[in-house]
VMD Tcl script that builds the backbone (N, CA, C; Angstrom):
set m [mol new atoms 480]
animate dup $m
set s [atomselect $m all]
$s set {name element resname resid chain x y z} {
  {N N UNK 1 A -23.569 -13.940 35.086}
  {CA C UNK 1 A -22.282 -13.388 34.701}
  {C C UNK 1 A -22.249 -13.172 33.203}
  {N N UNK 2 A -21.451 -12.223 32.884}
  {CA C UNK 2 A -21.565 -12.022 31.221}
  {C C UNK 2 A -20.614 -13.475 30.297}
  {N N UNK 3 A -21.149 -13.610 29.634}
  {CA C UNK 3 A -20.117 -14.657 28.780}
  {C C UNK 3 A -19.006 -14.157 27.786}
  {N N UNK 4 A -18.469 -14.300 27.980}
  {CA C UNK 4 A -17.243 -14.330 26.516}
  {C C UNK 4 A -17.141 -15.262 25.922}
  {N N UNK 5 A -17.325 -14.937 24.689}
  {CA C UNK 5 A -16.721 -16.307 23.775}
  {C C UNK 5 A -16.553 -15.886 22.375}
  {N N UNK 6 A -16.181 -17.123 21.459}
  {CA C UNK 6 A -15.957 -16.761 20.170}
  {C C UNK 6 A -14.504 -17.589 20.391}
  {N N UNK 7 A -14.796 -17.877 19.054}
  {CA C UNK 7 A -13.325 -18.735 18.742}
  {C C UNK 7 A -11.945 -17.592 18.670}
  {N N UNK 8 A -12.079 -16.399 18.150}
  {CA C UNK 8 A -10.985 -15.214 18.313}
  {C C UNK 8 A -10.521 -14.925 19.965}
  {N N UNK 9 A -10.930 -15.781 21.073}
  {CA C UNK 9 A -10.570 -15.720 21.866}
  {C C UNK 9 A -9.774 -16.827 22.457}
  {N N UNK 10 A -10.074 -17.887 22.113}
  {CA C UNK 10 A -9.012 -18.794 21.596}
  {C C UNK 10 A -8.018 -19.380 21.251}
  {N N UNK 11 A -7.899 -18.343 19.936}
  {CA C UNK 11 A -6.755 -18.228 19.069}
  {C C UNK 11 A -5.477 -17.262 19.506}
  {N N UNK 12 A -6.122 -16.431 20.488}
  {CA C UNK 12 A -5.323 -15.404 21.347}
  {C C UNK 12 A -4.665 -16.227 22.819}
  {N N UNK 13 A -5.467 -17.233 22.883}
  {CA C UNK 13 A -4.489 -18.193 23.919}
  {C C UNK 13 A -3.716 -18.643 23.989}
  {N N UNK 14 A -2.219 -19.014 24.584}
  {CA C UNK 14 A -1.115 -19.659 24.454}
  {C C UNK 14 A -1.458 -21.581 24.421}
  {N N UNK 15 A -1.143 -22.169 23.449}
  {CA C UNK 15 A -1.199 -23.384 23.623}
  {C C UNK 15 A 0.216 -24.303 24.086}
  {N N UNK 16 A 0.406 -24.774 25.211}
  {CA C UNK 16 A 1.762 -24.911 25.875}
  {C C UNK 16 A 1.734 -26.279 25.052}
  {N N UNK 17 A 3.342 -27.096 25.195}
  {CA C UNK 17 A 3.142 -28.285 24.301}
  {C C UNK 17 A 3.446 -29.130 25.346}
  {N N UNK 18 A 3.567 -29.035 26.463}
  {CA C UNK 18 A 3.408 -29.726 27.574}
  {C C UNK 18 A 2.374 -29.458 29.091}
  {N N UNK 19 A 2.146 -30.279 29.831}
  {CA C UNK 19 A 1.227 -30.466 30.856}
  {C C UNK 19 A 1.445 -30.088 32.115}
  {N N UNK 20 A 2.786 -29.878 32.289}
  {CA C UNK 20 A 3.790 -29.505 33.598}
  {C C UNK 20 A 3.211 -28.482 34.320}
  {N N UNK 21 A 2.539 -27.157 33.829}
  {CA C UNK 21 A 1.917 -25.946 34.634}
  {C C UNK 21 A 0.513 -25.763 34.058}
  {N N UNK 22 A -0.268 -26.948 33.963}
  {CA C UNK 22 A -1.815 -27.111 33.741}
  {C C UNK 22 A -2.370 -25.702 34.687}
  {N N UNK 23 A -1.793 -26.218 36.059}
  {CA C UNK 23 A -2.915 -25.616 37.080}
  {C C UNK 23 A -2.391 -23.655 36.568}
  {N N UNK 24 A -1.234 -23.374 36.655}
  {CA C UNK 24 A -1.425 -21.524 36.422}
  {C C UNK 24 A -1.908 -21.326 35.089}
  {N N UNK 25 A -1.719 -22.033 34.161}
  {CA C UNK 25 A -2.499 -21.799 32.858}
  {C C UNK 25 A -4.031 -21.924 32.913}
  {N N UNK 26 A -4.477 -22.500 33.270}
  {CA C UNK 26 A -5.710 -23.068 33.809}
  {C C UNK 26 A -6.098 -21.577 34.677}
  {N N UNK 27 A -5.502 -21.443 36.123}
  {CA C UNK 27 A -6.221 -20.197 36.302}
  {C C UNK 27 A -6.080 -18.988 35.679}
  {N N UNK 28 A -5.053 -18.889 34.936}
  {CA C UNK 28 A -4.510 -17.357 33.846}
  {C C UNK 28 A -5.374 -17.792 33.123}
  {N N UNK 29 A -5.886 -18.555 32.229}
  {CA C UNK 29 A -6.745 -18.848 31.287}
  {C C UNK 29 A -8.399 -18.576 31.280}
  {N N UNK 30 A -8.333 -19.767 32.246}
  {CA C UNK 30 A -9.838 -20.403 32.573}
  {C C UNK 30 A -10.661 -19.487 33.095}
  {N N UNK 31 A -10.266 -19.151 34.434}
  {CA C UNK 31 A -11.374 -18.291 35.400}
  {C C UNK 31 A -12.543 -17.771 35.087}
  {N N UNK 32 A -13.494 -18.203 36.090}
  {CA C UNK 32 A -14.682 -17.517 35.719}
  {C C UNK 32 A -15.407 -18.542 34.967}
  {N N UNK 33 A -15.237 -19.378 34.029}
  {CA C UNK 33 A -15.773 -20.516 33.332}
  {C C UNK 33 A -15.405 -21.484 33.475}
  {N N UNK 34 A -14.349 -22.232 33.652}
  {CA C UNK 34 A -14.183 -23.894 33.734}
  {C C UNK 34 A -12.519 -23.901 35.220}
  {N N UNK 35 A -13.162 -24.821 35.972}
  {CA C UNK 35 A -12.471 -24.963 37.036}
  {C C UNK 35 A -11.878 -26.319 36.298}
  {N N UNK 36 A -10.693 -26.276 36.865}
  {CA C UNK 36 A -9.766 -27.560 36.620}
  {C C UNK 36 A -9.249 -28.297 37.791}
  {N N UNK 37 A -10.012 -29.010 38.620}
  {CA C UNK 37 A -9.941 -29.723 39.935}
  {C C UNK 37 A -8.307 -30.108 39.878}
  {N N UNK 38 A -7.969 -30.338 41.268}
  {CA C UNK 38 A -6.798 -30.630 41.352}
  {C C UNK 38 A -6.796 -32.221 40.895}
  {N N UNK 39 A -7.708 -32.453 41.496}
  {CA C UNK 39 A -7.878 -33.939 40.742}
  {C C UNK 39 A -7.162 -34.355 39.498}
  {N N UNK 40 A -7.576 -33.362 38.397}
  {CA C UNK 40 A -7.826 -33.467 37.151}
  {C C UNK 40 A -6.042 -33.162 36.741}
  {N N UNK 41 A -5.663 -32.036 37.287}
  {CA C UNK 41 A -4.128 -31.385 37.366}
  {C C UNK 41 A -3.453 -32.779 37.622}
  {N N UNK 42 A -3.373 -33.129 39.079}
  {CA C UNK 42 A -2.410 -34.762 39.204}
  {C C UNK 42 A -2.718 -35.420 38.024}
  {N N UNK 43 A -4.108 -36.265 37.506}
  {CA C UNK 43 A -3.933 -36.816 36.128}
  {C C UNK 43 A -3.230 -36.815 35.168}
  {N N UNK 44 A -3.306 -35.062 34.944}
  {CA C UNK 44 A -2.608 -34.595 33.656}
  {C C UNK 44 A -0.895 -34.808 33.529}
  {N N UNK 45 A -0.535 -34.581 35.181}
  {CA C UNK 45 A 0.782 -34.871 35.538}
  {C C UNK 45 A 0.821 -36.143 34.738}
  {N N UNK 46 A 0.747 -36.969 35.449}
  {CA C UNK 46 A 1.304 -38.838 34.925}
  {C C UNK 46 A 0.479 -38.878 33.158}
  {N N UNK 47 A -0.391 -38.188 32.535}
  {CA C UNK 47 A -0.800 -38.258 31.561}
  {C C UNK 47 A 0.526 -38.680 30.563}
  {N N UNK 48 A 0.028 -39.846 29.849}
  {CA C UNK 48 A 0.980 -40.809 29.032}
  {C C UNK 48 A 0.530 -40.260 27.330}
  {N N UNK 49 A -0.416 -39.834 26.700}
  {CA C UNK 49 A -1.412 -38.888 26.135}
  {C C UNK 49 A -0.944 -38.034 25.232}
  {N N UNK 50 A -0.152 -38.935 24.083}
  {CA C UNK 50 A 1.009 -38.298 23.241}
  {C C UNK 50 A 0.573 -36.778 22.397}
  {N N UNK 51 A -0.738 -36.027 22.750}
  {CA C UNK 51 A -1.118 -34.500 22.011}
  {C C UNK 51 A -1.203 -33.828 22.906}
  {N N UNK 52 A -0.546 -33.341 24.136}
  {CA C UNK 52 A -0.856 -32.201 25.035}
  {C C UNK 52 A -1.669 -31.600 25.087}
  {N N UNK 53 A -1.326 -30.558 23.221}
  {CA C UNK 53 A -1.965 -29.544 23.217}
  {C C UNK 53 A -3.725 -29.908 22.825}
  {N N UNK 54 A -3.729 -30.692 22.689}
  {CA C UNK 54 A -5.568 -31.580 22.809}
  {C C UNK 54 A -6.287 -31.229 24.336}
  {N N UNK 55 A -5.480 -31.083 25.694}
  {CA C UNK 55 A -6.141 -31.140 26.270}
  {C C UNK 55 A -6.417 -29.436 26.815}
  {N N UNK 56 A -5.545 -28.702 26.050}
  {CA C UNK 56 A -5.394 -27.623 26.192}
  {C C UNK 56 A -6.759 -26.897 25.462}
  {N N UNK 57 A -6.854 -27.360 24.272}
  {CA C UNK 57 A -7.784 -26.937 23.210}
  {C C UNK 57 A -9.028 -27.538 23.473}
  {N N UNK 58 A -9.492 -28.472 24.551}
  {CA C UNK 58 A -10.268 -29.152 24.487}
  {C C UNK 58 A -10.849 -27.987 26.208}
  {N N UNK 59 A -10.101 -27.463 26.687}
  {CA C UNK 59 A -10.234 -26.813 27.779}
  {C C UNK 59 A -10.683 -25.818 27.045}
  {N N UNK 60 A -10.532 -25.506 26.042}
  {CA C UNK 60 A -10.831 -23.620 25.478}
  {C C UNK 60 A -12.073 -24.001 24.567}
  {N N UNK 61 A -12.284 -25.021 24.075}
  {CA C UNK 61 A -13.895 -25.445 23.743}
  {C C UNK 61 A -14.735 -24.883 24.700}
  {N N UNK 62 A -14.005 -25.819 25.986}
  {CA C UNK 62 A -14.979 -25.686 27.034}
  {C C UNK 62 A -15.561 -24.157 27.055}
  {N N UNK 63 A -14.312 -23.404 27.377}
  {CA C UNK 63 A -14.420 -22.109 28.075}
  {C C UNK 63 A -15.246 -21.404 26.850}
  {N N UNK 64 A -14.783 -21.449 25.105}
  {CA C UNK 64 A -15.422 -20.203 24.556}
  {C C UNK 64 A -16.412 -20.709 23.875}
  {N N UNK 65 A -16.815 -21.925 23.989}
  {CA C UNK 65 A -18.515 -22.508 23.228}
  {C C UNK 65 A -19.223 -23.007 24.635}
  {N N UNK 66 A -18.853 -24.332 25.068}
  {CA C UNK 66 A -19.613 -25.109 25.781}
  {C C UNK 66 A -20.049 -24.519 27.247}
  {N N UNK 67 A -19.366 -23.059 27.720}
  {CA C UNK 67 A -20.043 -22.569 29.213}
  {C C UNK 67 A -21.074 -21.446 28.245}
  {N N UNK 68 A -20.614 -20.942 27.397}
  {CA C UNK 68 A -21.905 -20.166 26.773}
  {C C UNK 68 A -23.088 -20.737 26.510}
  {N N UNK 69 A -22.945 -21.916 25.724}
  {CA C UNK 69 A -23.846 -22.533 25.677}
  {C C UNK 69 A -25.158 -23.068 26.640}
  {N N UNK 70 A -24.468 -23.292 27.542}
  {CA C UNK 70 A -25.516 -23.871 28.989}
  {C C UNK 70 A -25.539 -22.802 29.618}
  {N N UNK 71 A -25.111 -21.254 29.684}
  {CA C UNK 71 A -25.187 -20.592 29.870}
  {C C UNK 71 A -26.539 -19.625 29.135}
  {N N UNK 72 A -26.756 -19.320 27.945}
  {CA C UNK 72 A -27.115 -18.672 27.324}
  {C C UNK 72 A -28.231 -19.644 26.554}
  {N N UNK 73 A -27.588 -20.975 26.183}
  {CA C UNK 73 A -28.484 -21.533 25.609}
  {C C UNK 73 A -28.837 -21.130 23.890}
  {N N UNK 74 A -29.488 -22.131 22.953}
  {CA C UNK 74 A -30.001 -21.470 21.923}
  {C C UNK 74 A -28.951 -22.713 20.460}
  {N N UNK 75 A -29.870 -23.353 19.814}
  {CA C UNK 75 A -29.778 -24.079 19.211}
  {C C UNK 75 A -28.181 -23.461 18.367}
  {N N UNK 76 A -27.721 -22.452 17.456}
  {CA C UNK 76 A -26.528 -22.208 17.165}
  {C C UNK 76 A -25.464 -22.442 18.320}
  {N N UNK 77 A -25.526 -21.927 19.301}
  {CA C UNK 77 A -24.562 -22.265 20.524}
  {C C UNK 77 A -24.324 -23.660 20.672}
  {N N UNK 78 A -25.244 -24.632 20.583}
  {CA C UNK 78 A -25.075 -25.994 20.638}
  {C C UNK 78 A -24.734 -26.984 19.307}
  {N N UNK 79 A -25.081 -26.284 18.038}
  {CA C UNK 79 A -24.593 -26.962 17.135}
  {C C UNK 79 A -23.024 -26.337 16.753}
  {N N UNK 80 A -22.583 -24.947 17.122}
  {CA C UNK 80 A -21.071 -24.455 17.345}
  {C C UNK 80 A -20.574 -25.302 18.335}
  {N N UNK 81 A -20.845 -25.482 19.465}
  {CA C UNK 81 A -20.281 -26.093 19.938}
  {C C UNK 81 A -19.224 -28.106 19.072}
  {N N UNK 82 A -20.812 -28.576 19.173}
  {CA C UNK 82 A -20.962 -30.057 18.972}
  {C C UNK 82 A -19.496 -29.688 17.290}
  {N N UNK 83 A -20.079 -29.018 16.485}
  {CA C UNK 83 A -18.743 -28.777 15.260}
  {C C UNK 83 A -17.428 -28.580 15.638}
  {N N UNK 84 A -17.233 -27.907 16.716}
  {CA C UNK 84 A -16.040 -27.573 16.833}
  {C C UNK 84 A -15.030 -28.576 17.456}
  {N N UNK 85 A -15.844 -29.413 18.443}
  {CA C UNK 85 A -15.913 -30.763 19.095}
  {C C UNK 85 A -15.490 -31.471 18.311}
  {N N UNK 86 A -16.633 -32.026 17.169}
  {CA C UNK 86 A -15.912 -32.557 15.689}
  {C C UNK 86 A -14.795 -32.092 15.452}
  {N N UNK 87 A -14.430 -30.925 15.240}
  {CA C UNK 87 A -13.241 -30.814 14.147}
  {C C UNK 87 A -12.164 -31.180 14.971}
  {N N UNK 88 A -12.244 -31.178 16.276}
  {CA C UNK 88 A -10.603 -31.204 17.442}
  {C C UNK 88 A -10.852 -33.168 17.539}
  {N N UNK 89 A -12.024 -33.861 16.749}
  {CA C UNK 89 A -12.042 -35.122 17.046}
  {C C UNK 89 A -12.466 -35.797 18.327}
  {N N UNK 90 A -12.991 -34.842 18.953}
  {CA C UNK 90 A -13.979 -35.166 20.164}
  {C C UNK 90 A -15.316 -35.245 20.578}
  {N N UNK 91 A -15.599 -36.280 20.734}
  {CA C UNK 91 A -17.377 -36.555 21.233}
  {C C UNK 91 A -17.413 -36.079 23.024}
  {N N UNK 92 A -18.431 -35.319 23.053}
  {CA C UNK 92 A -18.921 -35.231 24.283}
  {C C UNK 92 A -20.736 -36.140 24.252}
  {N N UNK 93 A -20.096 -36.627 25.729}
  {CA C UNK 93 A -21.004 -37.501 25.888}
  {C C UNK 93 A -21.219 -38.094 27.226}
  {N N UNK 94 A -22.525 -38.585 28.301}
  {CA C UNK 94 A -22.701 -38.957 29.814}
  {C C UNK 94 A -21.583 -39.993 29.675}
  {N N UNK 95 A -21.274 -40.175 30.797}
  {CA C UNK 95 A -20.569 -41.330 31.314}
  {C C UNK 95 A -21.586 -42.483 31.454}
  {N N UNK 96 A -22.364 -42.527 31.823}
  {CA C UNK 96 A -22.984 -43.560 31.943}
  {C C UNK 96 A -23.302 -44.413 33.023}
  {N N UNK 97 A -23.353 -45.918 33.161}
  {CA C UNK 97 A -23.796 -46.234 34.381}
  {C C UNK 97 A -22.216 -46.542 35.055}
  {N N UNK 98 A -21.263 -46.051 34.693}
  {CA C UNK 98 A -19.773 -45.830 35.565}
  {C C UNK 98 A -19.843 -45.570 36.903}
  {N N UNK 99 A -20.548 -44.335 36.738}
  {CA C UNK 99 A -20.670 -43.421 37.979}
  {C C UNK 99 A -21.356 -44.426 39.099}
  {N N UNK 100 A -22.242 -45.207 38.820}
  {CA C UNK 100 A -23.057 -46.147 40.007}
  {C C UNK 100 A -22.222 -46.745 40.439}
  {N N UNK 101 A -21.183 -47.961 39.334}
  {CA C UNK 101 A -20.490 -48.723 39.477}
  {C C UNK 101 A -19.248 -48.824 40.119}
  {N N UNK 102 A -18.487 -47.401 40.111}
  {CA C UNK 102 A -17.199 -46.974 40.391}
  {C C UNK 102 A -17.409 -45.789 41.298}
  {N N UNK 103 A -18.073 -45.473 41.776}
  {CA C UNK 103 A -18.578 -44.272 42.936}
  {C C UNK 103 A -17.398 -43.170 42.975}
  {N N UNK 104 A -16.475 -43.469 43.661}
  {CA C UNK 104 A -15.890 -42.878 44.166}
  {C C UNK 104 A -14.557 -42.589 42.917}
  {N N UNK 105 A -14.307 -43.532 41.795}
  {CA C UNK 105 A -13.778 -43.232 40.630}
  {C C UNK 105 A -14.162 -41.549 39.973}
  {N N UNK 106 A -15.670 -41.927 39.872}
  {CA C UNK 106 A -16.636 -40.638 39.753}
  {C C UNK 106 A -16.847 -39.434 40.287}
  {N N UNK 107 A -16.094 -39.617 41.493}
  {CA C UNK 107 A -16.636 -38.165 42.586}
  {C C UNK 107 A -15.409 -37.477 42.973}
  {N N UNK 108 A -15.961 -36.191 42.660}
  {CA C UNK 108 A -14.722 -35.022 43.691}
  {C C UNK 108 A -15.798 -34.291 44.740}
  {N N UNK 109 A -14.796 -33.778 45.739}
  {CA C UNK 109 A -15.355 -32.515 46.516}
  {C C UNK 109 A -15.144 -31.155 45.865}
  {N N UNK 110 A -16.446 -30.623 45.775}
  {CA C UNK 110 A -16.396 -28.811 45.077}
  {C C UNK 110 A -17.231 -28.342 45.712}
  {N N UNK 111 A -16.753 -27.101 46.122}
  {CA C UNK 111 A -17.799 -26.251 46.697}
  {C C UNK 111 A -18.408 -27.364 48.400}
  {N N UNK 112 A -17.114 -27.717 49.016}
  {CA C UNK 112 A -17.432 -28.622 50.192}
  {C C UNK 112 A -18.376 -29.368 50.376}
  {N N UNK 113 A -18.992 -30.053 48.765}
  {CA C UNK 113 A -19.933 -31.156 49.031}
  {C C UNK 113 A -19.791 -32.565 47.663}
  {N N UNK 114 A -19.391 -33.500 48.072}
  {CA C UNK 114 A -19.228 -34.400 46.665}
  {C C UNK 114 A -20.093 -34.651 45.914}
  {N N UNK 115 A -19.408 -34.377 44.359}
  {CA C UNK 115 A -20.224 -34.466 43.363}
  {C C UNK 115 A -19.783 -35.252 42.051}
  {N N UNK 116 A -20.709 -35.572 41.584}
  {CA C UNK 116 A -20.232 -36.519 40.233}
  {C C UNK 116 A -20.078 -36.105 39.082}
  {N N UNK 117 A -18.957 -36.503 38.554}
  {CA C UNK 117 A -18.307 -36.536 37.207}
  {C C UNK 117 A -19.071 -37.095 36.521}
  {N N UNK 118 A -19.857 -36.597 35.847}
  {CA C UNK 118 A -21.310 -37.505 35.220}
  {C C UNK 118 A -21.202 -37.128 33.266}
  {N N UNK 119 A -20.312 -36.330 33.077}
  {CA C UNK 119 A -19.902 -36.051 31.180}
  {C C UNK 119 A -17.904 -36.441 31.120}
  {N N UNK 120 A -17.979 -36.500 29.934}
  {CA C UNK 120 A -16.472 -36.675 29.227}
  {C C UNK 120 A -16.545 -36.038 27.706}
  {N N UNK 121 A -15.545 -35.583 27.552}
  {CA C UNK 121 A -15.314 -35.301 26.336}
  {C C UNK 121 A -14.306 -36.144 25.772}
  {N N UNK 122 A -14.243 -37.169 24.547}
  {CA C UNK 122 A -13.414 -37.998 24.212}
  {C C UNK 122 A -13.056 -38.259 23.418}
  {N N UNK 123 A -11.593 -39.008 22.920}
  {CA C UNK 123 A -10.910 -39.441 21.487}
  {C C UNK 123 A -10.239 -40.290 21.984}
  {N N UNK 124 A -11.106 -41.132 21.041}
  {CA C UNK 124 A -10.555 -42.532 20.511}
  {C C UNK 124 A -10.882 -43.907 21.963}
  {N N UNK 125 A -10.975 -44.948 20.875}
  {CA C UNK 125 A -11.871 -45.762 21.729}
  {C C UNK 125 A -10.454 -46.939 21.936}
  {N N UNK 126 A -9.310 -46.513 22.044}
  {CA C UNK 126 A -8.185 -47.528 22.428}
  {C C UNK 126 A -8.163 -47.183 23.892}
  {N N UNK 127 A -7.548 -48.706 24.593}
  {CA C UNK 127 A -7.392 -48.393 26.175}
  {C C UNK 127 A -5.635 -47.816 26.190}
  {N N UNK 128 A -4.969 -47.931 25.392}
  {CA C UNK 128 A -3.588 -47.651 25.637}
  {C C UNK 128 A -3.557 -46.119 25.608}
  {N N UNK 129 A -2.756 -45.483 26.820}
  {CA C UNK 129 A -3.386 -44.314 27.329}
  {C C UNK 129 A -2.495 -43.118 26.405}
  {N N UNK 130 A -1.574 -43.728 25.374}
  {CA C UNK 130 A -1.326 -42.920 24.752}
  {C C UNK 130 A -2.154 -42.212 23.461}
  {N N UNK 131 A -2.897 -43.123 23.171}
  {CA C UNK 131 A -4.063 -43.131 22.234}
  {C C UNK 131 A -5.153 -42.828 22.712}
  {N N UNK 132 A -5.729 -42.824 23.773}
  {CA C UNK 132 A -6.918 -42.345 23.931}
  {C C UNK 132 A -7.058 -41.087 24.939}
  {N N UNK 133 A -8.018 -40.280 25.077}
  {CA C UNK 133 A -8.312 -38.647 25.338}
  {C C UNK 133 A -9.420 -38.845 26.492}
  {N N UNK 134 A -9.354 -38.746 27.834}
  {CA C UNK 134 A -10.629 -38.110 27.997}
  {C C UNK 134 A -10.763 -37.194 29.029}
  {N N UNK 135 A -11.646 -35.920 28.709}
  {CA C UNK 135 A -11.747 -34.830 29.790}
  {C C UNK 135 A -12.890 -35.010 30.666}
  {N N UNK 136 A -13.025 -35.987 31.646}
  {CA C UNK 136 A -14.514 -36.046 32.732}
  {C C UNK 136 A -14.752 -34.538 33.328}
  {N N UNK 137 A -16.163 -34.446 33.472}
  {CA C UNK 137 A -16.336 -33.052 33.636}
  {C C UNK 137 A -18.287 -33.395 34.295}
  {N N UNK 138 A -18.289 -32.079 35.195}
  {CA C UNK 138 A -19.544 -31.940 35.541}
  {C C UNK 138 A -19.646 -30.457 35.739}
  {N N UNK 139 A -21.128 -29.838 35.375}
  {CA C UNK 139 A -22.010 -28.632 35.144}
  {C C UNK 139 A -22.382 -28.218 36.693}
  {N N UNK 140 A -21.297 -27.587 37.377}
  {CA C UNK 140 A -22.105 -26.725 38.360}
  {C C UNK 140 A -22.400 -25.368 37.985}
  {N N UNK 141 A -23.826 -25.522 38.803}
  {CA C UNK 141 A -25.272 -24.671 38.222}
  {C C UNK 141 A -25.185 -23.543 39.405}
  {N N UNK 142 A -24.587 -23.426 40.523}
  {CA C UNK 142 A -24.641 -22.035 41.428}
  {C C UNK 142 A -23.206 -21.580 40.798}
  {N N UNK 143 A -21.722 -21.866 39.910}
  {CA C UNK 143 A -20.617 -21.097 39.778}
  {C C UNK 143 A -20.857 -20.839 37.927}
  {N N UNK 144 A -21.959 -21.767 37.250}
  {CA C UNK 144 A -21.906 -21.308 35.912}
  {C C UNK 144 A -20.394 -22.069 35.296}
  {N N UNK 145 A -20.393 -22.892 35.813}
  {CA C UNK 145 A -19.031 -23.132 35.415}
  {C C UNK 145 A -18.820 -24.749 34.863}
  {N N UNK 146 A -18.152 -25.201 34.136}
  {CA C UNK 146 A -17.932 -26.778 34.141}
  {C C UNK 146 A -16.568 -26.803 34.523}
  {N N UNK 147 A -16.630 -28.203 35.328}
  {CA C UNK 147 A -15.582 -28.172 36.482}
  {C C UNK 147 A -15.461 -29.425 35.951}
  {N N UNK 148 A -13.803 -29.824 35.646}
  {CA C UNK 148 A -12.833 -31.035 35.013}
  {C C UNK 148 A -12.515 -31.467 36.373}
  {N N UNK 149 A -13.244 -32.779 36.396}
  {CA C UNK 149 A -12.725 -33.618 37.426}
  {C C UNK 149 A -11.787 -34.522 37.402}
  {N N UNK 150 A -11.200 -34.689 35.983}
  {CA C UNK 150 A -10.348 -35.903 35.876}
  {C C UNK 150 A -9.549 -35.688 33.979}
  {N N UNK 151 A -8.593 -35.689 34.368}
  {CA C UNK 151 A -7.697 -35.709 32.553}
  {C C UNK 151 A -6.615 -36.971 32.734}
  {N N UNK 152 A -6.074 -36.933 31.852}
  {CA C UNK 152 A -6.647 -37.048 30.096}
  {C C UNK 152 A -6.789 -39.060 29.756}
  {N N UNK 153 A -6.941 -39.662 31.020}
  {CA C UNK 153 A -6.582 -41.278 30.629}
  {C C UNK 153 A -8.486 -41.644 31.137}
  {N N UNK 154 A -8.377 -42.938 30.533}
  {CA C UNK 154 A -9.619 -43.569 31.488}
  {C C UNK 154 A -10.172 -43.440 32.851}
  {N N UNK 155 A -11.125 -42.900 33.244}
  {CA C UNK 155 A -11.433 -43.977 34.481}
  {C C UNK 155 A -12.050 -44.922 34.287}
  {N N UNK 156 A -12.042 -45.872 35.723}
  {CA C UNK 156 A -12.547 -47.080 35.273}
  {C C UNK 156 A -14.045 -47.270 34.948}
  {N N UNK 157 A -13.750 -48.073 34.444}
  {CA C UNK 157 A -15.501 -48.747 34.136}
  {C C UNK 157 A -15.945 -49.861 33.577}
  {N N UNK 158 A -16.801 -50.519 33.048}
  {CA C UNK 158 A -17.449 -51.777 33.008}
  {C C UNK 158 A -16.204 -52.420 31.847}
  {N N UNK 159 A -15.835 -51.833 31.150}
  {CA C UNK 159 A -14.395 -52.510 30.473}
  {C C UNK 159 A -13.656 -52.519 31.049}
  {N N UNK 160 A -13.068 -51.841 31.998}
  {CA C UNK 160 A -11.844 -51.561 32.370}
  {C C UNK 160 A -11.297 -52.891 32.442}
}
mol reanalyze $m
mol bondsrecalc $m
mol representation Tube
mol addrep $m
């Protein structure tokens, strides 16, 4: 599929200051590059996660650096990315051995077969869910797409 990206596409996006219509923004937005599981939508609902628009902007990373990137590939694509990440104050990074531990914490159904939430993108290392950020996410490789399995609080894991 062709990619779009560039931060001028972005900046042309509406950033809502609340979470209430994730899912039509999400498909008016997203399509074609980053699926937003319903999973991830209920989360965002009860999300306690005092910057909204963080998870909004952290969705349009996704869409105009990070699907090009694994898409297209190529050392600038990945260091644009990882900067821009920086500047919104977010590390992307595996989950880790969570996924063994918490199975089913970890897993959605996509594409009628379960799969694991195996990356996050994150801010801040407090458990109080107003302070801390995280977007769980996994790389399916037949839609080209990264698919948000879970926003914007913890799942569990070896701290929890």
């Amino acid at each position: 599929k062709a990619v779009k990206g560039g931060t001028a596409q972005a900046h042309a996006t509406p950033i809502p200051e609340q979470l209430d219509d994730l899912a039509t923004w999400a498909r008016d937005n997203l399509s074609g590059f980053v699926v937003v599981h319903n999973r991830a939508v209920q989360g965002a609902k009860k999300s306690e996660f005092m910057d909204p628009s963080l998870t909004y902007k952290a969705l349009l990373l996704l869409r105009d650096l990070y699907v090009p990137m694994r898409v297209e590939g190529g050392k600038e694509r990945k260091e644009a990315f990882e900067l821009a990440a920086r500047e919104l104050g977010l590390e992307n990074s595996p989950v880790g051995e969570a996924v063994k531990q918490y199975p089913t914490e970890y897993t959605v159904n996509f594409g009628g077969l379960p799969r694991t939430i195996d990356w996050h993108l994150k801010k801040g290392d407090s458990r109080e869910p107003r302070h801390c950020f995280r977007l769980h996410s996994f790389w399916d490789e037949d839609s080209q797409c990264i698919v948000v399995g879970w926003l914007t609080s913890h799942l569990r894991n070896s701290l929890s």
